[in-house]
C-alpha positions as CSV (number, residue, x, y, z in Angstrom):
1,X,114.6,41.3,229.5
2,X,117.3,38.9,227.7
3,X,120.1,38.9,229.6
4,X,123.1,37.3,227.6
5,X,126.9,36.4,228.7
6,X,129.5,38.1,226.2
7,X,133.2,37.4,226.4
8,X,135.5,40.0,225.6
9,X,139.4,38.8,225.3
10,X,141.9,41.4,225.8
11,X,145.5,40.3,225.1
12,X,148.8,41.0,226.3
13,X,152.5,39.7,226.8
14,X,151.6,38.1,230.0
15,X,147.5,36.6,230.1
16,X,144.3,36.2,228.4
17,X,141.4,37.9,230.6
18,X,137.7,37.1,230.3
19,X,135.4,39.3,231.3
20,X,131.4,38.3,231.1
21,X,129.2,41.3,230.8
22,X,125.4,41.4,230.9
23,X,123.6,42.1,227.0
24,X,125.8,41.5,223.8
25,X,123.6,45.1,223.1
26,X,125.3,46.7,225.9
27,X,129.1,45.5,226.0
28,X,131.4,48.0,226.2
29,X,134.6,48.7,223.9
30,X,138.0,46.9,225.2
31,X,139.9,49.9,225.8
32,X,143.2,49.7,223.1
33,X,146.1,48.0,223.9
34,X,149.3,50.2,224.7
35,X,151.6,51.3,222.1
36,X,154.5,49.4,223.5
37,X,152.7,45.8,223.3
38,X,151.5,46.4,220.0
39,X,154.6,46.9,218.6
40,X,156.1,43.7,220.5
41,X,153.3,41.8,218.7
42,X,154.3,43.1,215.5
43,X,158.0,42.5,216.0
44,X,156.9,38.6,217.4
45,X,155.2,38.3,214.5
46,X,157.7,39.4,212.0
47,X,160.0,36.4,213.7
48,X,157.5,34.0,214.0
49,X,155.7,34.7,210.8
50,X,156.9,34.2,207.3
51,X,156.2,37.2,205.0
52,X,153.0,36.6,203.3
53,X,151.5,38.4,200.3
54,X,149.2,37.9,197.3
55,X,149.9,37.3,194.2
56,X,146.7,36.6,191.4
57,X,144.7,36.2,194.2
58,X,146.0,33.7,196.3
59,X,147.9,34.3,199.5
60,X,151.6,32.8,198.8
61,X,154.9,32.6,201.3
62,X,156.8,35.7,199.4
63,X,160.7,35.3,200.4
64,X,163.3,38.2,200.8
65,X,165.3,39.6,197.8
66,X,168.1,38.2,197.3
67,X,170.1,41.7,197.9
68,X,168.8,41.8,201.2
69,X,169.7,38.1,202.0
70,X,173.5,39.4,201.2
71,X,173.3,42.5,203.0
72,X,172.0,40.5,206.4
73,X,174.2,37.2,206.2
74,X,177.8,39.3,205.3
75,X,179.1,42.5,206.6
76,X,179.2,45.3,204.0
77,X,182.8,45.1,204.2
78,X,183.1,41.0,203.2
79,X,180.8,41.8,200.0
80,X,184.0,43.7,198.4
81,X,187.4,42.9,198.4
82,X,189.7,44.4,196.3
83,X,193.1,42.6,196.2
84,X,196.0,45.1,195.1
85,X,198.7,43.6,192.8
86,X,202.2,44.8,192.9
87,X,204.0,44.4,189.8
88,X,207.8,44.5,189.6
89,X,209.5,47.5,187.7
90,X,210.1,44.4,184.8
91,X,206.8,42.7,184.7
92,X,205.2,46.1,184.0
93,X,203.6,47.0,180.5
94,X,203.1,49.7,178.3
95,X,200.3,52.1,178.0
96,X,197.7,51.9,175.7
97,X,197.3,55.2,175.0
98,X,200.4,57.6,176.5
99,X,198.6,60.9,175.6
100,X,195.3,60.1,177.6
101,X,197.2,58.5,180.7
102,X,199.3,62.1,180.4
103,X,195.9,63.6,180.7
104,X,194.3,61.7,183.4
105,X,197.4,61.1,185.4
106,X,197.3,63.9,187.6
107,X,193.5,63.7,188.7
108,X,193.9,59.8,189.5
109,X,196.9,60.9,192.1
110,X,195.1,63.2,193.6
111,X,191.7,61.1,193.8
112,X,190.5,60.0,197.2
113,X,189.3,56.7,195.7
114,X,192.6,54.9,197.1
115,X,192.3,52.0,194.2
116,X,192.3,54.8,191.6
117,X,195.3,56.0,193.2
118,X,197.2,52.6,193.0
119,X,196.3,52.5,189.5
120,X,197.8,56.0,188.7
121,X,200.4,55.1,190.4
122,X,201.1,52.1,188.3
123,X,200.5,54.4,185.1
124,X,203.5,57.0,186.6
125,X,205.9,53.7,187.0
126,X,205.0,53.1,183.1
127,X,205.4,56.5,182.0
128,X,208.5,56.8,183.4
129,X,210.0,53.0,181.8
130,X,208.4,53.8,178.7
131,X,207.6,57.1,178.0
132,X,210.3,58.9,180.2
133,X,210.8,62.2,178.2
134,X,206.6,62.7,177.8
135,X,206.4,63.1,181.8
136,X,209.8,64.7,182.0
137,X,208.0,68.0,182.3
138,X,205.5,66.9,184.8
139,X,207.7,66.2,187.6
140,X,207.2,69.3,189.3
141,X,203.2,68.2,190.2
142,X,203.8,64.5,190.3
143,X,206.6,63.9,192.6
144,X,204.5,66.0,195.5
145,X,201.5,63.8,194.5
146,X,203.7,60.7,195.1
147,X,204.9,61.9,198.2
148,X,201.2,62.8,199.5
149,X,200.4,58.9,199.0
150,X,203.4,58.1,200.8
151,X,201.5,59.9,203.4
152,X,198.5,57.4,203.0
153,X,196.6,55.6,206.1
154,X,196.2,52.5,203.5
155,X,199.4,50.1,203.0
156,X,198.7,49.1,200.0
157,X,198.8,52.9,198.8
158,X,202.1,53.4,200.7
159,X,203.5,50.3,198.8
160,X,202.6,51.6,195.8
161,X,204.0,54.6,195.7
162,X,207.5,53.6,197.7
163,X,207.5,51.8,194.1
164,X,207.4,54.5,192.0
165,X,209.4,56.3,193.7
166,X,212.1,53.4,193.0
167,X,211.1,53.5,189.3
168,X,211.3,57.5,189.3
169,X,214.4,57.1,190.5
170,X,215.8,55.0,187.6
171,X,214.3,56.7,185.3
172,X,215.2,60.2,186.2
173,X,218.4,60.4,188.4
174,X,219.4,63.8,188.6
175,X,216.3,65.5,187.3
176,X,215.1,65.0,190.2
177,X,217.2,66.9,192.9
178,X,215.7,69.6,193.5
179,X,212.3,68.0,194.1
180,X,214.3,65.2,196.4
181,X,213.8,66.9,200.0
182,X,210.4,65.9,200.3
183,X,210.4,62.8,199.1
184,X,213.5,61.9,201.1
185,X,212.0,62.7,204.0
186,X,209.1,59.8,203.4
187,X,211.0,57.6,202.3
188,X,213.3,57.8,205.3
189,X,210.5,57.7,207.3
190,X,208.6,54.6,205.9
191,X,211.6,52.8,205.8
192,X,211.8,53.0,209.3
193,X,208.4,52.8,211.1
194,X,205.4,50.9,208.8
195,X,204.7,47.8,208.3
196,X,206.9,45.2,207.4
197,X,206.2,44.7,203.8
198,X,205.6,48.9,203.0
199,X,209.1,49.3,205.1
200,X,211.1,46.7,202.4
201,X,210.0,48.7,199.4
202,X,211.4,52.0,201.0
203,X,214.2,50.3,201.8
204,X,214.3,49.7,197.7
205,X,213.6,52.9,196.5
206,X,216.1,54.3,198.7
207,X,219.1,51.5,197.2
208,X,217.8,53.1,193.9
209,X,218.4,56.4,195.0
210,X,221.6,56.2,195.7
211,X,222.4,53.9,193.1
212,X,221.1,56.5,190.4
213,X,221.0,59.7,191.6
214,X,224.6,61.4,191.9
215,X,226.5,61.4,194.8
216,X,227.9,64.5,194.7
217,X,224.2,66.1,194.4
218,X,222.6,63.5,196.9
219,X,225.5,63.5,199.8
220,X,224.2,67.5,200.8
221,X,220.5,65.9,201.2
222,X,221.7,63.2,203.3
223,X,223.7,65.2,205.5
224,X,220.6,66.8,207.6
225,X,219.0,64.0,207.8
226,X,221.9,62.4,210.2
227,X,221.0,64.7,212.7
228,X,217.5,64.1,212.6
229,X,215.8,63.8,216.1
230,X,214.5,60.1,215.2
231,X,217.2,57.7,215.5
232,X,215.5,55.4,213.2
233,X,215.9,57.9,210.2
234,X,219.1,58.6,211.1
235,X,220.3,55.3,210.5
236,X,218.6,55.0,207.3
237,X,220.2,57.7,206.2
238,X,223.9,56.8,207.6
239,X,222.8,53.8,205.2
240,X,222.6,55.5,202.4
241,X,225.2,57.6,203.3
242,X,227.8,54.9,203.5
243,X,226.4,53.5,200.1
244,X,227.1,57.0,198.5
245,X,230.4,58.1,199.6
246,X,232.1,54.9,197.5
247,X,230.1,56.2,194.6
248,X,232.6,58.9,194.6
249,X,235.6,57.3,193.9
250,X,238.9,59.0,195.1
251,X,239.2,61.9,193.0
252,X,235.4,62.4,194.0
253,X,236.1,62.0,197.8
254,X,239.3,64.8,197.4
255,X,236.7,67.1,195.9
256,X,234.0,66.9,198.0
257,X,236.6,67.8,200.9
258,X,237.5,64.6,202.7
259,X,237.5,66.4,205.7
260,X,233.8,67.3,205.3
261,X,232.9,63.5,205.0
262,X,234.8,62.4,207.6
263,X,233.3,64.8,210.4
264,X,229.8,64.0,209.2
265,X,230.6,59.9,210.1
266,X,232.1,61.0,213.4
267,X,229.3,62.1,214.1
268,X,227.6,59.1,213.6
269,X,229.6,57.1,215.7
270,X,228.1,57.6,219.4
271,X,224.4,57.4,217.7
272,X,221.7,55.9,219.5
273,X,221.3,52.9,216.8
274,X,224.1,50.1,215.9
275,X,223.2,50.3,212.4
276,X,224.3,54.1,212.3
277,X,227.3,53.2,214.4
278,X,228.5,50.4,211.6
279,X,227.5,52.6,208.5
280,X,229.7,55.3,210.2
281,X,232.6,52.5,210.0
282,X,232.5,51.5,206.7
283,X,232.4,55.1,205.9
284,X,235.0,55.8,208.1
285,X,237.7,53.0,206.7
286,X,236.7,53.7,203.4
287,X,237.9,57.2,204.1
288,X,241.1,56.3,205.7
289,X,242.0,54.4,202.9
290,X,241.6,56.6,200.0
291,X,243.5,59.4,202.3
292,X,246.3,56.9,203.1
293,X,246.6,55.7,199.2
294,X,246.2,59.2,197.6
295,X,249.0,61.1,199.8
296,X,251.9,58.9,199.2
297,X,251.2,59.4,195.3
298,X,251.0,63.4,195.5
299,X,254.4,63.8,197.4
300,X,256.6,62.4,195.1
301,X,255.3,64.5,191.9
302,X,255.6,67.3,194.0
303,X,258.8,66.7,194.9
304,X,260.1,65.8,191.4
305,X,258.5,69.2,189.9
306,X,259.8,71.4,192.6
307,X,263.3,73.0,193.1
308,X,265.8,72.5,196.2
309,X,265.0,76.2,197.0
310,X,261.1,75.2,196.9
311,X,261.4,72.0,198.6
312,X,263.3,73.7,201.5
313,X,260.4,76.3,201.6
314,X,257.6,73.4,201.4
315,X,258.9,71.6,204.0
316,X,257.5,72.4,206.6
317,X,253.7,72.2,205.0
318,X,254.9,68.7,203.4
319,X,255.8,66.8,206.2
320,X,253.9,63.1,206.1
321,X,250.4,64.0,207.7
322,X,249.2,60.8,209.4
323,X,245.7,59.6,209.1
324,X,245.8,60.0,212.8
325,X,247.3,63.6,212.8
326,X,244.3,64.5,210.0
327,X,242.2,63.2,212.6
328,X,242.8,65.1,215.4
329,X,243.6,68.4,213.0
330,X,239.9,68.1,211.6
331,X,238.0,66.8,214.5
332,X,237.5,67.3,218.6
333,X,239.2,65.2,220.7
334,X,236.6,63.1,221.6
335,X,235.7,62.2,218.0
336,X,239.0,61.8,216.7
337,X,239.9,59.5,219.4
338,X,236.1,57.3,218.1
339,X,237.7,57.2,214.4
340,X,241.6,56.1,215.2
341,X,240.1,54.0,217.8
342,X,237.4,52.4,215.0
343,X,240.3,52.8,212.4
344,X,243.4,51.7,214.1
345,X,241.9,47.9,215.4
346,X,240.5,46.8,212.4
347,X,243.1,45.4,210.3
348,X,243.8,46.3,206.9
349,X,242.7,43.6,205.3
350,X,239.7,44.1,206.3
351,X,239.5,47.7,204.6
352,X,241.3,46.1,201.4
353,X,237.4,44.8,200.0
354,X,236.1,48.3,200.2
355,X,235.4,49.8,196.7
356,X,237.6,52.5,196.4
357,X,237.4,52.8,192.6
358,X,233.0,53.6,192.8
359,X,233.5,56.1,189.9
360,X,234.1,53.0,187.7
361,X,230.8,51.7,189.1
């Protein structure tokens, strides 16, 4: 009998074994390797290995794609970047093609691709420059578009749109009031609590507001907003609020009802914030002075026009009324003594630069 010496190698992670048998006719099978160490084998040699296949034939190092060489040396997130531009109201053109953007307008607000809302963003601000009438009707479905990217996670979106609001303010002034709550609201908001950069274009479009939107229409919207439970939008809003009373002029201020403005910038005085405790100054000493300038010019004109008989019966309701006597006639205690305490120890040149004439502006 032929005996014969057979060497079977099994292989693992670890050691080669030999094992000597007795007839090559009468080895046994290896028993198979486990699945785990085969496919620690195959990863090894994956690493190890370069990737080999044939082509015509011949067995030939065959490298990766080059869209899989992108994909594994850069995140997915560095293979794209989109930078936003933001073009000042003046540096914008004109549409190509005003019917078509009329069209398309509404769908690109109200995409959730955020760069295709920039862009129809950018398309309102251009309508509304140059094509103001054509989107006159539209309004009513773009402004709550506008506000609902004011809403926006992204920045640049919020930007974006605090721009347009700017440029629909320009463009539209009062058209606009009854769709201004909303918007308002954002605006006061962003202005307050974003970042930097989205925070100065709110700041903007809210100079524009009151800039171009009337006074007389605007100063009701403004007024709930200074008793809002954030202190930060209430002193955005004392802002524009001092920026709108001057708009008024005097006559404007005497029909409004004087006494009206005055108990909503009292109010303002013990706020949380200095910058709604100064706005409520320059409101208040703009007040005082229109009331101290137009009373002295309605007494004599009433007395010239009236009879002794009359005069002796008006007496009474036209003795001099102080600013100080208005003040406590009109207010609480407390608050009157805040305003002729705010009023009384600045001097008067100091309330002789306030624009008392803002009709003429």
């Amino acid at each position: 009998m032929r005996f014969g010496i057979a060497r079977t190698c099994l292989r693992s992670s670890e050691s080669v074994t030999f094992t000597y048998g007795l007839a090559a006719n009468t080895l046994q099978d290896s028993s198979p390797l486990p699945v785990t160490e085969k496919m620690s084998e195959y990863k090894a040699s994956l690493t190890n290995t370069p990737c080999v296949g044939k082509m015509n034939g011949k067995s030939e190092d065959k490298p990766l794609p080059s869209s899989l060489a992108l994909e594994t040396e850069k995140p997915e997130g560095e293979k794209a970047t989109v930078e936003v531009e933001y073009i000042e109201s003046q540096n914008l053109n004109d549409v190509e093609d005003a019917d078509a953007v009329l069209k398309s307008v509404l769908a690109g607000l109200d995409s959730k691709d955020w760069i295709t809302v920039c862009d129809a963003l950018n398309n309102v601000r251009r309508l509304s420059i140059f094509h103001k009438e054509a989107m006159l009707h539209m309004l009513e479905k773009v402004i709550p578009l506008v506000v609902k990217s004011l809403k926006n996670p992204r920045s640049a979106v919020c930007k974006t749109a605090c721009m347009t609001s700017a440029d629909i303010f320009s463009s539209y002034n009062d058209h606009i009031t009854d769709l201004l709550d909303s918007l308002l609201t954002q605006l006061l908001l962003k202005s307050s609590q974003d970042k930097r950069f989205v925070c100065e274009a709110a700041d903007k479009a809210l100079i524009s507001m009151t800039k171009y939107v009337s006074p007389t229409l605007l100063l009701p919207k403004l007024q709930p907003c200074l008793k809002n439970r954030n202190p930060r939008i209430r002193a955005k809003a004392s802002l524009c609020f001092s920026r709108s009373v001057p708009r008024l002029g005097v006559e404007g201020i005497k029909e409004y009802g004087i006494d009206k403005l005055v108990q909503a910038a009292a109010s303002q005085l013990s706020d949380q914030l200095p910058e709604s405790r100064e706005a409520a100054r320059t409101v208040l000493l703009e007040l005082q002075t229109v009331y101290e300038n137009a009373h002295p010019l309605i007494k004599p004109e009433t007395a010239s026009s009236s009879s002794p008989s009359q005069e002796e019966e008006q007496t009474p309701e036209e003795e001099p009324v102080t600013w100080e006597f208005f003040c406590q006639s009109k207010l609480s205690a407390l608050s009157a003594q805040a305003v002729l305490r705010v009023t009384n120890v600045v001097a008067v040149t100091a309330r002789e630069g306030l624009v008392t004439t803002g009709s003429s502006s």
